[in-house]
Phi, psi and omega in degrees: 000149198274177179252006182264122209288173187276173182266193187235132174248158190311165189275340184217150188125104178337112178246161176241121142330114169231118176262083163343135130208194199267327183264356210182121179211138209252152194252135110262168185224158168211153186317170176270003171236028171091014195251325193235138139215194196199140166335100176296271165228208046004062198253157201256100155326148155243216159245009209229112173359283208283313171315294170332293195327300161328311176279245206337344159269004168276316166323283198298348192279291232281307157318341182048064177253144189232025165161163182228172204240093186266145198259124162243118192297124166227172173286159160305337204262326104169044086050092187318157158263167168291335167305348201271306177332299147339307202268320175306316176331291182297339160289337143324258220319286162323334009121271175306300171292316143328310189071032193218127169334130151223131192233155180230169169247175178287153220209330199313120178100327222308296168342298187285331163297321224276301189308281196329284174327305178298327174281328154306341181267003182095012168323066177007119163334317175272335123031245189292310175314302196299334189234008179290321174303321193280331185259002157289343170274301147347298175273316132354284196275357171293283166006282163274023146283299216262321175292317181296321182293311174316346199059006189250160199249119171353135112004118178245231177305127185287022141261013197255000000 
């Protein structure tokens, strides 16, 4: 973990989620006043920067988004994962490209919470595979909307 605190995001305003992964990475959004959020996509990484990029300032153009809620793979014991280094990278990296404020949350269950949800509602296997990231990003940024409402302050860098 890098030692520079997380960042502060604006008091109003549509924020976006992201449940990082290397094939897949899941989008949510919520109103601008904070109250709901809800399943964005899916979006399929590419290998190419200059693309990445592009699509997430595009995100942020269409969405009107004023920050993002980024999801951090930590252990049950809350632990860095081999994963938390990666997402932090990316969260720089979005970060840079944005020009937009990013904090991050515990990410722990989210996946497995997102697939229980998809499978209660009756989903097909092929479904739930298509849309369990945008709602594991969805319970992320519910997650923190709800620590922000709490007054207790968002989980930043586990070293910080």
């Amino acid at each position: 973990m890098t030692n520079r605190p997380t960042d502060r995001l604006p008091a109003t305003g549509r924020l976006a989620a992201i449940d990082y992964g290397r094939r897949r990475i899941g989008i949510a959004i919520c109103d601008s006043e904070r109250i709901i959020a809800s399943p964005h996509e899916v979006h399929q990484p590419v290998a190419d920067p200059t693309v990445e990029a592009a699509y997430f300032v595009r995100l942020v153009r269409s969405e009107e988004v004023v920050g993002f809620v980024v999801g951090l793979p930590v252990h049950a014991d809350g632990n860095a994962s081999r994963m938390s280094a990666e997402v932090e990278r990316f969260a720089a990296w979005l970060r840079d490209v944005t020009g937009l404020p990013v904090v991050f949350q515990d990410e722990r269950y989210s996946s497995v919470e997102a697939t229980g949800m998809l499978a209660r509602a009756g989903m097909t296997r092929g479904r739930r595979k298509s849309r369990t990231d945008a709602v594991a990003a969805q319970i992320i940024l519910t997650s923190w909307l709800e620590s922000a409402r709490d007054g207790r302050l968002p989980p930043g860098a586990l070293d910080a």
